[in-house]
N, C-alpha and C positions, 0 to 999 in steps of 0.2 A: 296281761292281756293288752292287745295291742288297739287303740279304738281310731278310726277313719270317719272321718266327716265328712261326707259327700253330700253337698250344699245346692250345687250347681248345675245337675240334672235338668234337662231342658222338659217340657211338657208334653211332648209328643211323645210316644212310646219308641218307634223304631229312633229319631232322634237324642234318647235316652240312653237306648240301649246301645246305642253309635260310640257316644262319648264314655259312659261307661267304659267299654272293653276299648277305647284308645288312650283315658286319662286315667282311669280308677286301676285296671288290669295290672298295669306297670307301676303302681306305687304299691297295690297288692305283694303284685312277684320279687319286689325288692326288699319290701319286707322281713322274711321270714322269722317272723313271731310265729312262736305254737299257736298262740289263739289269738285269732283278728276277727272284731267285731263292728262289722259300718253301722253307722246309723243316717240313713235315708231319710229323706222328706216325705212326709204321706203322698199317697196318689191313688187313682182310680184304679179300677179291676183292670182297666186295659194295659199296667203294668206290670200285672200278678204274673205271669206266663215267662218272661222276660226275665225277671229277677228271680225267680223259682230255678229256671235254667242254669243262668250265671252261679246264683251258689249252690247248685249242685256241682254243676262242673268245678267249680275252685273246692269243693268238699274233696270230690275225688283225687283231685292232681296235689292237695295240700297234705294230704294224709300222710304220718298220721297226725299233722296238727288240723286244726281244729278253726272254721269260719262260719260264722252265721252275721246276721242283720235285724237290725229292728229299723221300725220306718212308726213317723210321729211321735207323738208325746211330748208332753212339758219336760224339763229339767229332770224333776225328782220323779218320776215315770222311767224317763230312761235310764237315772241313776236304779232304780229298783230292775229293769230289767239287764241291766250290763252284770249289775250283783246277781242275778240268777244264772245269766249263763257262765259267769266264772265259777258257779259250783256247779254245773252240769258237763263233769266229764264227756258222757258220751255226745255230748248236742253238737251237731254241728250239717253245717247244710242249709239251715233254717230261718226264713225270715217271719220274723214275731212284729204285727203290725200294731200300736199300741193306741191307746187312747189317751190323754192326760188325764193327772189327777183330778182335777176338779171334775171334770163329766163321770170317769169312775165313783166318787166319791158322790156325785149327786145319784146314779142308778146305785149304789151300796155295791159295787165291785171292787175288787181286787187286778193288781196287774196282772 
């Protein structure tokens, strides 16, 4: 599995989604790992709409490999959910928005 860091995400949404499909698309398309997994900076609901789109659409035109995204979380958070989508054959499309361990582990949740 292929993993992408995308760090640099401006804060405005349409500004976001700008940079995204002209700096993240093309290191996507060049790619071609069966499975590419970004992991995102947390943000607000006003980027939910936006990111939903984009990996939908990279779902469909990647098929049949496989992309999803997780956004937030500590270290060992993301390491727990990077290991779960490498065993979820069929996942893909998908952004898993996470919490870190320590807030998990203070409400008694799980990733």
């Amino acid at each position: 599995m292929r993993v992408i860091r995308v760090d640099d995400l401006p804060e405005a949404p349409l500004a976001a989604a700008a940079h995204f499909h002209a700096a993240i698309l093309p290191v996507i398309a060049a790619e071609r790992a069966p499975v590419v997994t970004l992991v995102l900076p947390v943000a607000d609901h006003t980027h939910r709409a936006w990111r939903a789109a984009a990996l939908g659409a990279l779902a469909r035109a990647l098929a049949p490999g496989r992309i999803n995204a997780i956004a937030g979380g500590d270290g060992p958070t993301q390491a727990q959910a990077l290991a779960f989508i490498a065993r979820a054959p069929g996942l893909t499309g998908q952004l898993l928005p996470l919490n870190d361990s320590e807030d998990m582990a203070a409400r008694g949740q799980g990733c």
